[in-house]
C-alpha positions in Angstrom: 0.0 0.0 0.0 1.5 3.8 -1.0 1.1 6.3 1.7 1.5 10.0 0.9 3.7 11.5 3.2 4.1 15.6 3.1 5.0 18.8 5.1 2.4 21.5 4.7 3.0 24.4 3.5 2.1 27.7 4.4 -0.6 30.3 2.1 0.2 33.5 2.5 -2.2 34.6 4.0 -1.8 32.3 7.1 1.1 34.3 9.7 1.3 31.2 12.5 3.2 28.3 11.9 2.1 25.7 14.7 0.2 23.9 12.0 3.7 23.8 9.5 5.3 21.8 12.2 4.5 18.5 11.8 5.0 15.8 8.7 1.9 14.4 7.8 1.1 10.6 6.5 -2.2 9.7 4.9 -3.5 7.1 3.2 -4.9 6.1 -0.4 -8.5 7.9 -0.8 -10.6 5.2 -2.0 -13.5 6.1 -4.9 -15.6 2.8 -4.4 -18.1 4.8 -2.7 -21.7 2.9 -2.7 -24.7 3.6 -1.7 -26.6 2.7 1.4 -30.2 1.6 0.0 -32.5 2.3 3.4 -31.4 6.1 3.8 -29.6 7.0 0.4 -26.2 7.5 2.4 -22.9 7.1 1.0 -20.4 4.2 2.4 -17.6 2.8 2.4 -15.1 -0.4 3.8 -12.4 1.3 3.7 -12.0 3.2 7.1 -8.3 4.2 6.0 -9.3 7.7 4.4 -10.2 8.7 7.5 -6.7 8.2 9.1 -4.1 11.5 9.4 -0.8 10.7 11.3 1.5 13.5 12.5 5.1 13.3 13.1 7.6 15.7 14.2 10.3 14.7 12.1 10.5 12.5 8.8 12.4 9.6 10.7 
């Protein structure tokens, strides 16, 4: 499985930089979205997308 691992960046418009600190790891954002048939919502199996992990370095 590819993981996207990034720093972000900073607009310019944005002067703090506790947000900037950390390296950020997230996974594969899966499209198989279905349809729930009772209610009409959309679901998924793969709970993954909702995952974010912060690091303070890259090691």
């Amino acid at each position: 499985m590819k993981v996207k691992i990034y720093k972000p960046y900073k607009t310019a418009t944005q002067s703090g930089l506790s947000k900037f600190k950390h390296w950020i790891v997230e996974f594969p954002k899966d499209n198989n979205l279905g349809s729930e048939p009772l209610m009409g919502w959309q679901k998924s199996d793969n709970t993954y997308k909702q995952v974010q992990l912060k690091f303070d370095s890259l090691e």
